[in-house]
C-alpha positions in Angstrom: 26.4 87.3 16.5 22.5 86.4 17.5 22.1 83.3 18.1 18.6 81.1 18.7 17.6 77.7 20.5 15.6 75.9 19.0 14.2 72.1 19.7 15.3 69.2 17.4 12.1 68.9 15.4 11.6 68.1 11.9 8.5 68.1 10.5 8.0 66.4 6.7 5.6 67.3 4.3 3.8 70.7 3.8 1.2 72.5 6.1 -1.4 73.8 3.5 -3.7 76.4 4.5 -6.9 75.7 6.1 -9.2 78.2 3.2 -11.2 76.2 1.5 -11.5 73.0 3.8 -14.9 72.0 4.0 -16.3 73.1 7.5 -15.6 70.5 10.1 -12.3 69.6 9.4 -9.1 70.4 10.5 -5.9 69.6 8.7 -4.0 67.3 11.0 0.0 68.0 11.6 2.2 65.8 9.6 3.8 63.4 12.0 7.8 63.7 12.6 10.4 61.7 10.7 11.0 58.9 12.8 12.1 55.0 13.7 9.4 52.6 13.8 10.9 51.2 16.8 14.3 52.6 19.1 15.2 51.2 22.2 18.4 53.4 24.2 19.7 51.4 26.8 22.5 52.2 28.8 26.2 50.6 27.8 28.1 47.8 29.6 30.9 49.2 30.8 33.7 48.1 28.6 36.4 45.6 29.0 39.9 46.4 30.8 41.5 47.2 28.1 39.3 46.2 25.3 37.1 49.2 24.1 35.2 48.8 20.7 32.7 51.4 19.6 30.5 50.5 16.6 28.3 52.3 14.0 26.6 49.3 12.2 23.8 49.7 9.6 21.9 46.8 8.6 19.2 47.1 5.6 16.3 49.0 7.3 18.0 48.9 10.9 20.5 51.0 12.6 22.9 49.5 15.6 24.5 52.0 17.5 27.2 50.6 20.4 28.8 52.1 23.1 28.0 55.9 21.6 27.7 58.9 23.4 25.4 61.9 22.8 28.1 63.6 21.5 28.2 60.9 18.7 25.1 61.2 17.9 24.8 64.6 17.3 27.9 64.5 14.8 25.7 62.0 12.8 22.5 63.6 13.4 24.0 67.2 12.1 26.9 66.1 9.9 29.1 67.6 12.2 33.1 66.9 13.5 33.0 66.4 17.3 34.7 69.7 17.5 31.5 71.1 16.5 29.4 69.8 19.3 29.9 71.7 22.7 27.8 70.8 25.9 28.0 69.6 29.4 30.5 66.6 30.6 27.9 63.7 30.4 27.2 64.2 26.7 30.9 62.5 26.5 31.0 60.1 29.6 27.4 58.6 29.2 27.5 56.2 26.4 24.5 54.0 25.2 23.8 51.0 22.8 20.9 52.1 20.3 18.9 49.5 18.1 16.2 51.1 15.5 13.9 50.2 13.2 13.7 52.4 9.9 9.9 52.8 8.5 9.0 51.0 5.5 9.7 52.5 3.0 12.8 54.8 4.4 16.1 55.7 2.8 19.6 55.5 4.7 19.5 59.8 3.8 16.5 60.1 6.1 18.4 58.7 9.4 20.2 61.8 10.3 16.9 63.2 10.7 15.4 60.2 12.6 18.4 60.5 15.2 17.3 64.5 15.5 13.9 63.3 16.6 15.0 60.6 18.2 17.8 63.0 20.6 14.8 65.8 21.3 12.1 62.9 22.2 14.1 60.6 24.2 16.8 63.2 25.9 14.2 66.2 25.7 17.5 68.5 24.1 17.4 71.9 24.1 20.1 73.3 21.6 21.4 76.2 20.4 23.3 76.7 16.7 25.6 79.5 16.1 28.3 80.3 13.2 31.8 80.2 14.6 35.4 81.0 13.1 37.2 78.4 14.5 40.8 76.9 13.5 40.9 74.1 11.1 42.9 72.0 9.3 42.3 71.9 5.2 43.3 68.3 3.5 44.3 69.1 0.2 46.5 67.5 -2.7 50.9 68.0 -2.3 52.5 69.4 -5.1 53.2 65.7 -6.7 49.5 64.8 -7.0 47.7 62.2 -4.7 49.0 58.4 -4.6 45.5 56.9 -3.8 44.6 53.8 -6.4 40.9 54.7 -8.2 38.7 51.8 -6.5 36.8 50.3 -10.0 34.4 48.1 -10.3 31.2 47.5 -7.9 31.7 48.7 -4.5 29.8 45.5 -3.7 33.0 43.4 -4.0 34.4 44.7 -1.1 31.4 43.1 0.9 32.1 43.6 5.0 35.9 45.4 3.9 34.1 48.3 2.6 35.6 51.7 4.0 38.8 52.4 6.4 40.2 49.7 8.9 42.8 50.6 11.2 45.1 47.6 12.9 48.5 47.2 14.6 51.1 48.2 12.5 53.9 45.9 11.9 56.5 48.3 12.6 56.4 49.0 16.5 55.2 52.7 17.3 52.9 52.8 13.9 49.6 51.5 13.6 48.3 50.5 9.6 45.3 52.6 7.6 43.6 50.4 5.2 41.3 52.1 2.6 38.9 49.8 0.3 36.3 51.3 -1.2 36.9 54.4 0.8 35.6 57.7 -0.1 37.8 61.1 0.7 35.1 62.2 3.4 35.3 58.7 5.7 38.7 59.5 5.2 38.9 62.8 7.0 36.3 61.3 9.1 39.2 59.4 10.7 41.6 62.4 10.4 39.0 65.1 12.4 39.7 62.2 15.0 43.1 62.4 15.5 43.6 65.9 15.6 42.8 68.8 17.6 40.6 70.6 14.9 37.8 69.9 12.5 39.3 68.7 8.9 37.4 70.1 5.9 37.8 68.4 2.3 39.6 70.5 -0.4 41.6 67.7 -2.1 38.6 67.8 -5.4 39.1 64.3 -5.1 35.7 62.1 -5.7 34.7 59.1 -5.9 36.1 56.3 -4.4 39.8 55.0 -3.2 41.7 52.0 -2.4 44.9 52.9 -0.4 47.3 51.7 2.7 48.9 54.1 5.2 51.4 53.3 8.3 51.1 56.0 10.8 52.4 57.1 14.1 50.4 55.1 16.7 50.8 58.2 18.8 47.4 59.6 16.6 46.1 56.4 17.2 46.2 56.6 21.0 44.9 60.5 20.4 41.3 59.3 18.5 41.1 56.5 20.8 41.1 59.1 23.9 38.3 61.2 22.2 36.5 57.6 21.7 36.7 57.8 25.6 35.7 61.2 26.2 38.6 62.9 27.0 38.2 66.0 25.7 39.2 67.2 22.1 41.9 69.9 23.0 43.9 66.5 24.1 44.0 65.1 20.1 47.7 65.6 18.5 47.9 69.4 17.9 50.3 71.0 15.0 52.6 73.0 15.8 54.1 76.0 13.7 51.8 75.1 10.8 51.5 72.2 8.2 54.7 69.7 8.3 57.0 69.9 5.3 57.2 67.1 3.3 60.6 66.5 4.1 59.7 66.2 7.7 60.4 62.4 9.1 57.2 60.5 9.7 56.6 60.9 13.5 53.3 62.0 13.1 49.7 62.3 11.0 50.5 65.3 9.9 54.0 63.8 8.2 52.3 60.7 7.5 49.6 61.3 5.5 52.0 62.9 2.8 52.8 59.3 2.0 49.5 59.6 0.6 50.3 62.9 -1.5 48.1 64.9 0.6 49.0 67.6 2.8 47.2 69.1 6.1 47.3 72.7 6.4 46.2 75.3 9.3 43.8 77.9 8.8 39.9 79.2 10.3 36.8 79.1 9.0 33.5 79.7 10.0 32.0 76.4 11.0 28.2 75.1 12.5 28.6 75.0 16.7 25.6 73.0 18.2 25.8 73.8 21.8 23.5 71.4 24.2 21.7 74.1 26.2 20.0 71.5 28.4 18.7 68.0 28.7 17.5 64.5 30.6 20.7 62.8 31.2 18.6 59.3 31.6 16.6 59.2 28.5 12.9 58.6 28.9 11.5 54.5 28.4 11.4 52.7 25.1 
């Protein structure tokens, strides 16, 4: 399959064409999408045994801790960390990022921003290819999902909004809390935990209130890719998808408590491969 490297540049608007233009003027390029202001600074190493890494939007800012480059290229590209394939540092180097959005800017527009914002401070040289690769399909068990439809204004969950995960009561599980929570942040956390890239086909929209207990033993495997160990060390299934009588000693058993099933399969899926790049990103 042909492949192409590119850089990460986006430009917005449209280049007309220069007929017609009075003679003397030149139709300047329209400028990138970009912050107003991003400082990258390198992370503080984290606690013995504390390790908290944070994706926090505030209204027209973005604040980015203890990320790696890997990271940023799942947000930047919408991709599963599976997806994203380059040398060691882009998962041992990890940064705290503050940014300004532009007046004016929407929330939809950052992915692009963080494109820019890799190619002008890293100076990334990528290449994109289409790749079968093995995946896991979340879909609905045979007895329909058990998630409660979230009503009302998503507003009222204020700082709860989304998936929290916590100690669970019961030793060896940790507890899934959903409020507000939307199938895709959902398998979010599950492309974490596992050793493939999860894609969506439960149908389910909207959004979803819903508790889970689940083998800690997937929490310890998202918390090592958090770290950078590689992927291929996430909780792997063997023989294909559990059945649902299967005990719960796993995410794979587990999430059936939520009528939802994982199954194996391939599919072709986006690879952005990190050619080359400045370890040290350039200045603010």
């Amino acid at each position: 399959m042909a492949t192409r490297t590119w850089r990460v540049l986006l430009l917005v608007g449209l280049l007309g064409g220069l007929a017609g233009l009075p003679r003397g003027h030149a139709q300047s390029k329209p400028e990138p999408l970009a912050f107003e202001v991003a400082s990258i600074k390198p992370a503080a190493p984290a606690r013995e045994g504390k390790f908290l890494m944070g994706f926090g939007n505030r209204p027209g800012r973005i604040d980015y801790k203890l990320v790696t480059v890997r990271d940023l290229l799942q947000r930047a590209y919408g991709v599963r960390r599976q997806q994203v394939a380059g040398p060691d540092w882009i998962d041992s180097d990890r940064f705290d990022i503050s940014a300004k959005l532009p007046e004016g800017a929407t929330s939809d527009q950052v992915p692009v921003m963080l494109q820019n914002l890799l190619n002008e401070r890293f100076q990334l040289t990528l290449r994109r290819e289409k790749k079968e690769m093995p995946v896991y399909a979340l879909a609905v068990g045979k007895n329909g999902a058990k998630l409660e439809k979230a009503v009302g204004d998503a507003s009222q969950a204020g700082p709860k909004k989304g998936i929290m995960i916590t100690d669970g009561k019961t030793p060896g599980y940790a507890h899934m809390e959903g409020t507000y929570a939307t199938i895709s942040s959902l398998i979010g956390m599950l492309s974490n935990m596992v050793d493939r890239p999860v894609l969506d086909e439960t149908g389910l929209e909207g959004m979803y209130n819903f508790t889970l207990d689940f083998s800690a033993e997937s929490m310890f495997a998202m918390k090592r890719q958090m770290v950078g160990v590689p992927p291929e060390a996430a909780v792997k299934m063997e023989g294909g998808p559990a059945p649902e009588s299967a005990p719960s000693s796993s995410i794979f058993s587990d999430i059936q408590k939520l009528g939802l099933r994982l199954e194996g399969r391939k599919a072709p899926l986006d690879l952005i491969v990190v050619e080359k790049g400045n370890r040290v990103p350039t200045e603010n």
